[in-house]
C-alpha positions in Angstrom: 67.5 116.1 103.3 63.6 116.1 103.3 62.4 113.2 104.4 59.0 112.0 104.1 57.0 112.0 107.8 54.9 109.0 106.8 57.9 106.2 105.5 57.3 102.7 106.6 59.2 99.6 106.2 59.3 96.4 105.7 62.1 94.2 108.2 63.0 90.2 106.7 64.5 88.2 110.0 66.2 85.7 108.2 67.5 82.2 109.7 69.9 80.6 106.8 69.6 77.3 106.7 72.8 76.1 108.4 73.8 73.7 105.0 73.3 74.2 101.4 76.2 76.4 101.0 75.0 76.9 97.8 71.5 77.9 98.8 72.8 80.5 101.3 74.6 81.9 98.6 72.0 82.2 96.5 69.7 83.9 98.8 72.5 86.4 99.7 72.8 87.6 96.2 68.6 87.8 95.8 68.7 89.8 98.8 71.5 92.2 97.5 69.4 92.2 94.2 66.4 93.6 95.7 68.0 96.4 97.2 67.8 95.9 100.7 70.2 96.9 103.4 71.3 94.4 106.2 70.8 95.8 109.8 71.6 93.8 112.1 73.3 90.3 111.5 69.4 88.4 110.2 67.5 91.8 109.5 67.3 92.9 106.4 65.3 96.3 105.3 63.6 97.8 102.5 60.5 100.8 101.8 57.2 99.6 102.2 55.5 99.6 98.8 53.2 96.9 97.2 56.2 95.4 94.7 59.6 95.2 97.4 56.5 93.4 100.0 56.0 90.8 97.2 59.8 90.5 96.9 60.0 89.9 100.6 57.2 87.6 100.2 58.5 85.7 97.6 62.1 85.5 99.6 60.4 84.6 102.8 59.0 81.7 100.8 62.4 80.5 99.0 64.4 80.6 102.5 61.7 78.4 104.4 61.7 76.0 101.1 65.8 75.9 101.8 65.1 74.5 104.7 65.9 78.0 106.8 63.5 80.3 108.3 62.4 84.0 107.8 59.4 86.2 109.2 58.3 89.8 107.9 57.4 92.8 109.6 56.3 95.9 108.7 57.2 98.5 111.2 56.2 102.8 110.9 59.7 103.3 113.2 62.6 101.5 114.1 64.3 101.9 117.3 67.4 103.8 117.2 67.4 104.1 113.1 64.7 107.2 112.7 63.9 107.5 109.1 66.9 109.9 108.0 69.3 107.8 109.2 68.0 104.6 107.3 67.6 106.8 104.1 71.3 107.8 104.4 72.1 103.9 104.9 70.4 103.4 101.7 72.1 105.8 99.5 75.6 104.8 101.0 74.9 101.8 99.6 74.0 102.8 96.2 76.9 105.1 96.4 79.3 102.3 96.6 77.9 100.8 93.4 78.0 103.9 91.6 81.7 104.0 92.5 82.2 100.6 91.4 80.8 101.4 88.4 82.1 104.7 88.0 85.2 103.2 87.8 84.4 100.6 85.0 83.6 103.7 83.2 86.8 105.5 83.6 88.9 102.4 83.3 86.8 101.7 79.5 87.5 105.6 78.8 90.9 105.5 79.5 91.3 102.6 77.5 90.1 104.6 74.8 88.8 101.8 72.2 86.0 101.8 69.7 84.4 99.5 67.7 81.7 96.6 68.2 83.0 95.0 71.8 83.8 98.5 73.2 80.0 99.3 72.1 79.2 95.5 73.5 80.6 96.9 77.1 79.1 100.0 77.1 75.8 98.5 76.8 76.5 96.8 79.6 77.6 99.2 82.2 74.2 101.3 80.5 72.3 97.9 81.8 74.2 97.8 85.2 73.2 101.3 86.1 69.8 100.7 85.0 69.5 97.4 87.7 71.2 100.3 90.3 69.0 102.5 89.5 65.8 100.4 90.3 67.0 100.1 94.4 67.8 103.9 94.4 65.3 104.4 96.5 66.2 107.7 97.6 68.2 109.3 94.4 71.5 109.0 95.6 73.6 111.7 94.6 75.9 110.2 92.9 73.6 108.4 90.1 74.1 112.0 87.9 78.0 111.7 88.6 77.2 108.5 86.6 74.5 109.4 84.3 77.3 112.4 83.4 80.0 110.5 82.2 77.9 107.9 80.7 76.4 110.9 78.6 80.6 112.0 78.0 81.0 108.8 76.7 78.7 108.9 74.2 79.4 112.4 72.9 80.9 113.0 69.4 83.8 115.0 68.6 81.4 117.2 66.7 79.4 117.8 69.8 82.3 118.7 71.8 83.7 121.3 69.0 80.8 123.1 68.8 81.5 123.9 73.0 79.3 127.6 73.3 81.3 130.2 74.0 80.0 132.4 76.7 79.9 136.4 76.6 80.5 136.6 80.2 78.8 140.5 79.8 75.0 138.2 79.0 75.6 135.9 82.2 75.6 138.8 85.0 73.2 139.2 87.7 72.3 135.6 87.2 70.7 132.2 89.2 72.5 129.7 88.5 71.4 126.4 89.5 73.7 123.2 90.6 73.0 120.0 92.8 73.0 119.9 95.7 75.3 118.3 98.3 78.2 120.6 96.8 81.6 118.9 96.3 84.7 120.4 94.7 83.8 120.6 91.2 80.4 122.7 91.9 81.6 124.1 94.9 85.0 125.3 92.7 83.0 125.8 89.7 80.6 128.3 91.4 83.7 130.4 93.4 84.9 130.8 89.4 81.8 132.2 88.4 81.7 134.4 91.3 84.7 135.5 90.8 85.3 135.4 86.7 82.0 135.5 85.3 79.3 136.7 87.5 79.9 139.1 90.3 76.8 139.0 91.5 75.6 135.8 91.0 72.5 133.9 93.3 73.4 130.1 93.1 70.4 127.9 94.4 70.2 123.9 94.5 67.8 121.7 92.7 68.1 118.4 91.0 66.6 119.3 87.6 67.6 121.5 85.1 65.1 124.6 84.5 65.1 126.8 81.3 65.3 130.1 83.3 67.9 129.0 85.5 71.7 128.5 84.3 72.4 125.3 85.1 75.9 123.8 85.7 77.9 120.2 86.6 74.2 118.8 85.9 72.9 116.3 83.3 72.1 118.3 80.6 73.0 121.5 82.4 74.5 124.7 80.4 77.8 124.2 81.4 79.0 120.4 82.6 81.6 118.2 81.5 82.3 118.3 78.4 85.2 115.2 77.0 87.9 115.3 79.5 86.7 118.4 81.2 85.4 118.4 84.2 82.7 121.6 84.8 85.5 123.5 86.3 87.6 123.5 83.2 84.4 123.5 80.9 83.2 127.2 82.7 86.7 128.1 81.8 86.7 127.5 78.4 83.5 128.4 77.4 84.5 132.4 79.0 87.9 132.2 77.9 89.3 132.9 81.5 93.3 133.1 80.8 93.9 133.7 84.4 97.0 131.6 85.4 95.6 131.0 88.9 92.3 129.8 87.9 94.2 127.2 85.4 96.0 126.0 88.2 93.0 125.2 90.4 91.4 123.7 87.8 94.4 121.4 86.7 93.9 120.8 90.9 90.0 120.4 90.6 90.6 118.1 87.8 92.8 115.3 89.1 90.8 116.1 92.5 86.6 115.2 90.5 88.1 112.8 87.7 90.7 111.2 89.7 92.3 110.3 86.9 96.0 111.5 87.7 96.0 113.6 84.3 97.9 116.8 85.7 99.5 114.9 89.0 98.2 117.4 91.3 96.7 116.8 94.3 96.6 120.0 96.3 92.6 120.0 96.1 91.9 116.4 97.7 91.9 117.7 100.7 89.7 120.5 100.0 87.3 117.5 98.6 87.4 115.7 101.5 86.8 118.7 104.2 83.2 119.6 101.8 82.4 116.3 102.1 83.1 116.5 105.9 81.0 119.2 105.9 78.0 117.7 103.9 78.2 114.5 106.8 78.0 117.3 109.3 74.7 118.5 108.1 75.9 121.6 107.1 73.5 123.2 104.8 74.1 124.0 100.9 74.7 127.3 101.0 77.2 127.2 104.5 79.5 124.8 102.4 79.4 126.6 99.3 80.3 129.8 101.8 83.2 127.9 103.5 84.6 126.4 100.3 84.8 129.8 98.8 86.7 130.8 101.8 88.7 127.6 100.9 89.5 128.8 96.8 90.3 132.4 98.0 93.1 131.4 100.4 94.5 129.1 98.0 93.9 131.5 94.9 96.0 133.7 97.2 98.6 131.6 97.7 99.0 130.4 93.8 99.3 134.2 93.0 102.5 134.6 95.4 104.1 131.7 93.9 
């Protein structure tokens, strides 16, 4: 993760008053509003830009007029919290409203309904991601996770039949470009290529789509999910793979991305889990997307044999 040298931040040491439940309260959720992460048990954090110091500012103010107390510092370091660990503090945070609203999404998808309220709610999870978006400080990851299905949501069934189909003899000796931070749908969706599609391919990691690149499991990449699919099953499709094995794992990669329980298999959870092990660890793009194919041959290996 880059991290820029010359970050600063602003700290809020806050003193809630000891009554006025409802005050504390208050002031809790205006704190989680703006973004910031807590600390320590009275330290609150956020980047130092002109707009979050004015927010501090103006919650410094409504604290002491509660009757508690609060003081604010900006600091270039922080003891013990060096700027790559505080970034990752942010976007674990984000993360877990993504998630929580990730799930809204599935939960309304599943449900399946149309019509003015389903419309109503969908504007509303639009709005919610919007508000997330303004405290993503540091593009957390897993906003296009959400920025993907909203866009699957809002496809039409003419959109999804007219799915390209790929000759796979104009994708060889390609780039193909995917996020980075692989997890099992890119990592499995690039070991398919590699091993279906495109021999030879060079896979490199960016966060935006580029018109000489093919992109995939990106907003608005080539191939991504398309309806139910996830990118895995999408890639599939689109070359008209009829490999048995390569069903399987994506039946596996499925259930494993979409968590939705829609082929009950759960063989590739673990394999999740270990990239994602592996992506805490430090390890770089490239090294996961190595081990994981390591990962798909041994089990494309064993699903052959079975």
């Amino acid at each position: 993760m880059a991290v820029k040298q010359k970050l600063t931040w602003l700290l809020l040491l806050v003193r809630l008053p000891a009554t006025h439940q409802a005050e504390r309260v208050s002031i809790w959720r205006k704190l989680k509003k703006s973004g910031a992460i807590q600390i320590q048990t009275s330290t609150y954090v956020l980047p130092d830009d002109p707009a979050r110091y004015e927010t501090f500012q103006w919650l410094t103010q409504h604290i002491r007029d509660a009757g508690g107390d609060a003081t604010l510092v900006r600091a270039r370091k922080i003891e013990g919290l060096p700027n790559e660990k505080l970034i990752s503090l942010f976007n674990a945070a984000r993360a877990k409203e993504y998630a929580a609203l990730r799930e809204q999404i599935r939960t309304r998808s599943s449900h399946g309904k149309r019509g003015s309220r389903a419309a109503s709610k969908l504007d509303r999870v639009r709005k919610q991601f919007r508000e997330i978006r303004q405290t993503d400080f540091f593009n957390c990851p897993r906003a296009q996770d959400v920025e993907m299905l909203l866009r699957r949501l809002e496809d039409t069934p003419s959109r999804e039949s007219r799915l390209a189909k790929g000759r796979t003899q104009d994708y060889r000796n390609k780039t193909w470009l995917t996020r980075p931070r692989p997890e099992i749908d890119r990592v499995g969706s690039a070991w398919l290529i590699r091993k279906f599609i495109d021999p030879k391919a060079k896979f490199i990691f960016g966060t935006k789509t580029k018109p000489s690149l093919i992109s995939f499991d990106m907003l608005d990449g080539d191939f991504t999910h398309r309806g139910d699919d996830c990118t895995f099953e999408t890639l599939i499709k689109s070359f008209r793979v009829q490999d048995k094995g390569a069903h399987k794992i994506g039946e596996m990669i499925h259930d494993a991305d979409l968590d939705d329980a829609k082929f009950e298999r759960n063989e590739c959870i673990g394999i999740d889990r270990v990239l994602k092990g592996w992506a805490r660890e430090g390890l770089s793009d490239q090294e996961i997307l190595r081990r994981g194919f390591q990962c798909f041959d041994a089990l494309y290996a064993f699903l052959r044999r079975v």
